[in-house]
N, C-alpha and C positions, 0 to 999 in steps of 0.2 A: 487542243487538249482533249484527251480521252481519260475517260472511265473504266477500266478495267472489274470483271468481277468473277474469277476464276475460279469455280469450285474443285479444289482436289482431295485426296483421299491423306488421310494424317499420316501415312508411312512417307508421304512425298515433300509435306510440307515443310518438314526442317531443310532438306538440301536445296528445296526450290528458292525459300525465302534466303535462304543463305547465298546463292546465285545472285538472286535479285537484288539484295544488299550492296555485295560487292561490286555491283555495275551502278551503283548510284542509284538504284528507282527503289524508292520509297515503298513500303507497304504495310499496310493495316489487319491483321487476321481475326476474321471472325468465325468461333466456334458456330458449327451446323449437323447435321444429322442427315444423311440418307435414306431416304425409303428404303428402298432395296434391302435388303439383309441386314436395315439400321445400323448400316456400318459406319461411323463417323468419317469425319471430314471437315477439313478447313475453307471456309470462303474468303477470298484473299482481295481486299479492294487495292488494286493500284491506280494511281494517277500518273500517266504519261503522256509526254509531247508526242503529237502527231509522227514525226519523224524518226522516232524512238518506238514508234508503234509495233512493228513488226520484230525488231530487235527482241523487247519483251515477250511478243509470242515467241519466240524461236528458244527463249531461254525455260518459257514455260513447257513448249514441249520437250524438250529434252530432260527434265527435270520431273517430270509426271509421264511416268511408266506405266505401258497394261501389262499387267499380268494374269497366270491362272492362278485360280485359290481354290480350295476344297471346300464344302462347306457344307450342314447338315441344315435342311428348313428350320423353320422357326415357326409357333404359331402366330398365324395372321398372316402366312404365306400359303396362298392355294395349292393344296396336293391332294392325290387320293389315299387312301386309307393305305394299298400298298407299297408307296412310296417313301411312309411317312419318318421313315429311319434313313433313306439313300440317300448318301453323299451325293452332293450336286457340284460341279465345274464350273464356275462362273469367273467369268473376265471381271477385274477392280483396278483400278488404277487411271492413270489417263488424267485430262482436266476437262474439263465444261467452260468456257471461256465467253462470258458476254462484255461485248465491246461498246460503249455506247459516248455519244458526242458532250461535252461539258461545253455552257452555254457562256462558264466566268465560274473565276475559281480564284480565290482569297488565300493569301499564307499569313497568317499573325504571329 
């Protein structure tokens, strides 16, 4: 059994869990917050069989897209004084995906 803990980005999470549903793997979402540009985002615990393992990566990437986005700093983001209005380019999307071993796992 594994641990899933997939951070993705809130524009992804309704189609990804909606994927994930529909193939039978369970998932628990928990609200999170990004550093980065305090963009929100969902952390997604799933519990899968070993052999199930890579199935769910495969649905997770296809489901959590990078994209570009526009974006203007924020304070509490380093810049210089003449930057301080410039749109900035920055890739969002995607997943963060930690995988880790479960040692025993109970259903009630």
């Amino acid at each position: 059994m594994k641990l899933l803990f997939a951070v993705v980005q809130n524009d992804d999470v309704k189609s990804l869990t909606r994927a994930l549903v529909d193939h039978d793997i369970s998932v628990t979402r928990i609200s999170s917050t990004g550093g980065f540009l305090r963009g929100g985002n969902t952390t997604l615990m799933i519990g899968i069989e070993e052999e199930r393992l890579e199935f769910a990566l495969s649905i997770i990437r296809e489901k959590s897209s990078r994209r570009h986005s526009v974006t203007v700093p924020t304070a509490g983001i380093p810049h210089t004084a003449d930057s301080a209005a410039m749109p900035l380019t920055v890739v969002v999307g995607g997943a963060t995906v930690f995988v880790l071993d479960v040692a025993d796992f109970k259903k009630f």
